[in-house]
C-alpha positions as CSV (number, residue, x, y, z in Angstrom):
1,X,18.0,-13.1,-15.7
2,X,19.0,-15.6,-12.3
3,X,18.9,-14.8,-9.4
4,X,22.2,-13.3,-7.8
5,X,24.0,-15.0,-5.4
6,X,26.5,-14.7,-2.8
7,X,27.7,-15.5,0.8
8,X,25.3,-18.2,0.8
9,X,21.8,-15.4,0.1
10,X,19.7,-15.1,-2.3
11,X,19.7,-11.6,-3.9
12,X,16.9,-10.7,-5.9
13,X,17.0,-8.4,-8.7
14,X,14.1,-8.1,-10.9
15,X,10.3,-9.1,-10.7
16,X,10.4,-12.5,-12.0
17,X,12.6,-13.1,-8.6
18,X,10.0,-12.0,-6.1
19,X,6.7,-12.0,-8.0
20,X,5.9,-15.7,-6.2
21,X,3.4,-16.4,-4.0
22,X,5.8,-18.5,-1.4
23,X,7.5,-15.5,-0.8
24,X,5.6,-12.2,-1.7
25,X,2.5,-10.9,-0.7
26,X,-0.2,-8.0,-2.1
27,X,-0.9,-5.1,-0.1
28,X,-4.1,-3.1,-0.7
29,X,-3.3,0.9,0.3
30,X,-5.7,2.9,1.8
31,X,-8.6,1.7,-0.6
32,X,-11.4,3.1,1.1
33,X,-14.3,5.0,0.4
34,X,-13.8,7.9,1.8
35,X,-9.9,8.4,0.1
36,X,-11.5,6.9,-3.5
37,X,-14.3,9.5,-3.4
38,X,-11.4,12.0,-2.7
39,X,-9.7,11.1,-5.8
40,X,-10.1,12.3,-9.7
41,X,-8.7,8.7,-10.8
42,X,-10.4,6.8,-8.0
43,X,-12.5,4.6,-10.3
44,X,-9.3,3.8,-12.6
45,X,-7.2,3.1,-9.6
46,X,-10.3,0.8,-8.2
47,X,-10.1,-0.9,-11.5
48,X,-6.1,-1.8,-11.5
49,X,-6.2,-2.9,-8.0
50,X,-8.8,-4.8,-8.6
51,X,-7.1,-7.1,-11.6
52,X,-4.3,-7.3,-9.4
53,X,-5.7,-8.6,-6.6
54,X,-7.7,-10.8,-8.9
55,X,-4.5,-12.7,-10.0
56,X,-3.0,-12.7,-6.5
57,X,-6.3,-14.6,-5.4
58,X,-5.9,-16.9,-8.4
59,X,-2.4,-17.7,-7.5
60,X,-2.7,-17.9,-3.6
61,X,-0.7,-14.9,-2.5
62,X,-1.2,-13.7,0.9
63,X,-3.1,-10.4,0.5
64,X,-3.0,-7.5,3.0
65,X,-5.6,-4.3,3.0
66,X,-4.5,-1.4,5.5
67,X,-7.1,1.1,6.4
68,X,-6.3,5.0,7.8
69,X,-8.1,5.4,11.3
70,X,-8.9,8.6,12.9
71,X,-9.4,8.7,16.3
72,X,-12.1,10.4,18.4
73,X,-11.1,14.1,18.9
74,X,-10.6,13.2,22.7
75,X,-8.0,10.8,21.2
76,X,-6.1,13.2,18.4
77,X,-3.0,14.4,19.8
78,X,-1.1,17.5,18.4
79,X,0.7,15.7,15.0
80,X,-3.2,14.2,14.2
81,X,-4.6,17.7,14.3
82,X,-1.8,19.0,12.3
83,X,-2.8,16.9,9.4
84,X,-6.5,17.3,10.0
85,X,-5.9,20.6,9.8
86,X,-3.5,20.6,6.8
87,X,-5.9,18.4,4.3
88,X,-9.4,19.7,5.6
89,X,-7.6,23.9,4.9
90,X,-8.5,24.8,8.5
91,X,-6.2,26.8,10.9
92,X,-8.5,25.9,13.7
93,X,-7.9,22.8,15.4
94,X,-11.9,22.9,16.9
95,X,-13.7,23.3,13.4
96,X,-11.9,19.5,11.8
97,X,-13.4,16.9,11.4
98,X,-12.2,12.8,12.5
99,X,-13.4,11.5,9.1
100,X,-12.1,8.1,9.3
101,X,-13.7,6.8,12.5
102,X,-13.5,3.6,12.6
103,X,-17.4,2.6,12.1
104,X,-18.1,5.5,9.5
105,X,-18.6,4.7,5.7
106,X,-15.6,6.9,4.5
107,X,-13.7,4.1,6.3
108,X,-14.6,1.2,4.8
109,X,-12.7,-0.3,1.7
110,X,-14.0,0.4,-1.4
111,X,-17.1,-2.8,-2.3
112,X,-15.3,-3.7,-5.3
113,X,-12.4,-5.1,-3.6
114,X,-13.9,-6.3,-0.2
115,X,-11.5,-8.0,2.0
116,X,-12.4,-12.3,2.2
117,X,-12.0,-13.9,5.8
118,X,-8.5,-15.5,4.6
119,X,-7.5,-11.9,3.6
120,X,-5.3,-9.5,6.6
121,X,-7.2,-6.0,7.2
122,X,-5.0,-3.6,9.6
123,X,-6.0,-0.2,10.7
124,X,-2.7,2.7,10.9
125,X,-2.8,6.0,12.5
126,X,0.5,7.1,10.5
127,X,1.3,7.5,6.7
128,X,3.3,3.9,6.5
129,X,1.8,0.9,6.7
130,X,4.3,-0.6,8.9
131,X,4.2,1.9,11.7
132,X,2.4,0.9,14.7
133,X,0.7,-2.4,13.3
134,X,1.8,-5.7,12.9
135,X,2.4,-5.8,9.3
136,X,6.4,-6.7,9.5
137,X,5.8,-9.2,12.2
138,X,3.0,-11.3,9.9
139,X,5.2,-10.8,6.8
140,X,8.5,-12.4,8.6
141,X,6.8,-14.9,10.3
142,X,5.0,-16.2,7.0
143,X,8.5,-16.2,5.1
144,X,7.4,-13.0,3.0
145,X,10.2,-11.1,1.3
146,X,8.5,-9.4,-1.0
147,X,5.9,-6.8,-1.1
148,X,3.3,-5.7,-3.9
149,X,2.1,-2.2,-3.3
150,X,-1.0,-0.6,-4.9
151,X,-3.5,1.8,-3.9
152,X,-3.8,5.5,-2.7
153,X,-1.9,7.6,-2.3
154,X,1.7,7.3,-3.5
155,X,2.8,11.2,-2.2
156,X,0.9,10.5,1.1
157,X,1.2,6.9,2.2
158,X,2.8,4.3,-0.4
159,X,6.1,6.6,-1.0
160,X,7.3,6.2,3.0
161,X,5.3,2.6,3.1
162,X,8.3,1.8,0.7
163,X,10.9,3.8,2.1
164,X,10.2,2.2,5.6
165,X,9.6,-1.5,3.7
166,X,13.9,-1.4,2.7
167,X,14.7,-0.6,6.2
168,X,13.3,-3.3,8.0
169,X,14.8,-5.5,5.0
170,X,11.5,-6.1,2.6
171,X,11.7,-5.4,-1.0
172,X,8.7,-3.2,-2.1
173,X,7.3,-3.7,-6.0
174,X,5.0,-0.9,-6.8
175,X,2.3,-1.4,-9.0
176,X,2.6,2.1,-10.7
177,X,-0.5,1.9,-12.8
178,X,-2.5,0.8,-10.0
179,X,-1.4,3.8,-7.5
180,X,-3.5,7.1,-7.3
181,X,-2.3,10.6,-5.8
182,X,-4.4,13.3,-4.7
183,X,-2.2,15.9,-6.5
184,X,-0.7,14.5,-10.3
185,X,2.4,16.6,-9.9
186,X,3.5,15.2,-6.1
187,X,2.4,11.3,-6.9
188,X,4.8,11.6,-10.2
189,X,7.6,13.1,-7.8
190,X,7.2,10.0,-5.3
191,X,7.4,7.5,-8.5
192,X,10.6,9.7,-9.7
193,X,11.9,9.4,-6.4
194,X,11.4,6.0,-5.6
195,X,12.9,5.2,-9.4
196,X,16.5,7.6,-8.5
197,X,16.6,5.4,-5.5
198,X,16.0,2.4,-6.5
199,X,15.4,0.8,-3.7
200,X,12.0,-0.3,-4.8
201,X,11.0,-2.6,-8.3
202,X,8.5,-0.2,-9.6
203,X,5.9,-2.5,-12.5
204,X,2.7,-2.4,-14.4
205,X,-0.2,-4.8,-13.4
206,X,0.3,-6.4,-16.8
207,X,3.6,-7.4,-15.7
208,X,2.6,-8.5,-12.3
209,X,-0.8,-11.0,-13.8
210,X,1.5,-12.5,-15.9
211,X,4.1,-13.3,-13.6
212,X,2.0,-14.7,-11.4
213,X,0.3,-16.9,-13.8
214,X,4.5,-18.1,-14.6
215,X,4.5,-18.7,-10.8
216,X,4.8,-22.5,-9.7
């Protein structure tokens, strides 16, 4: 299938459009230690992410890992606690816990898919990876249009990562089999969702390596 065309643009339809290292980069969700451990499918997910990132390497593509950051307690305000308090079960805002400090373990990203120096690493307060960090400034002013999403976890963070990656004009590609969920019935929802919508390209890893290896 070509690639539309009107008004002068470029409107790209399907994979083989985007999946090009000129003009589409890999971003790494959330892979860290503390999320993976978290996870029933952690190792699986480790393992797709990792063949995907393989093959952007191989082929060049800009690669991007974001990390969640909690702040010191002196430093969560009101919608942090809410959430601490929502995933550790606690409806006392004194007994949670900042687990993703920024030097702790839990923080890091998982070793098998350590960041090089050549590879972006941004830490994120909120669920989208956009939202107060400088991923959309980075992406425009390298010429990226398109963005490869895998990691953890699609009902938490990757769903509005997509949902905010139309609105500021990128177009998301979600490698499904590469995305984890910390409850199987929600993360199926958020793929469901994103489908109906269609705002995003949603693809298998398989798909992904081999366009790449297509790509000039």
């Amino acid at each position: 299938m070509k690639m539309k065309h009107i008004h002068g643009l470029n409107i790209p339809t399907n994979l083989a459009d985007l999946v090009d290292p000129k003009c589409c980069a890999l971003l790494v969700y959330d892979m860290q230690v503390g999320i993976c451990r978290q996870i029933a499918d952690g190792n699986r997910v480790t393992e797709r992410c990792a063949a995907a990132l393989a093959a952007a390497r191989r082929a060049g593509m800009r690669v991007v890992f974001t990390r969640h950051l909690s702040c010191p307690k002196t430093w969560m305000g009101a919608t942090q606690y809410r959430s601490a308090m929502a995933w550790q079960k606690s409806d006392d805002p004194a007994l949670v816990k900042p687990w993703f400090l920024r030097d702790a373990a839990a923080s890091s990203i998982v070793p098998e898919l350590q960041p090089t120096a050549d590879e972006l690493v941004l830490d994120k307060l909120a669920m989208s990876a956009f939202e107060g960090t400088p991923l959309s400034f980075a992406l425009r002013d390298c010429g990226i249009g398109g963005v490869a999403i895998c990691g953890i976890a699609l009902e938490i963070g990757i769903e509005p990562t997509v949902r905010h990656a139309t609105d500021l004009g990128f177009i998301p590609i979600v490698l499904q089999d590469a995305c984890g969920s910390g409850h199987a019935e929600a993360g199926a929802r958020s793929l469901a969702t994103m489908r109906f919508v269609g705002e995003a390209l949603l693809t298998e890893v398989e798909d992904f390596v081999r366009l790449l290896g297509q790509a000039p």
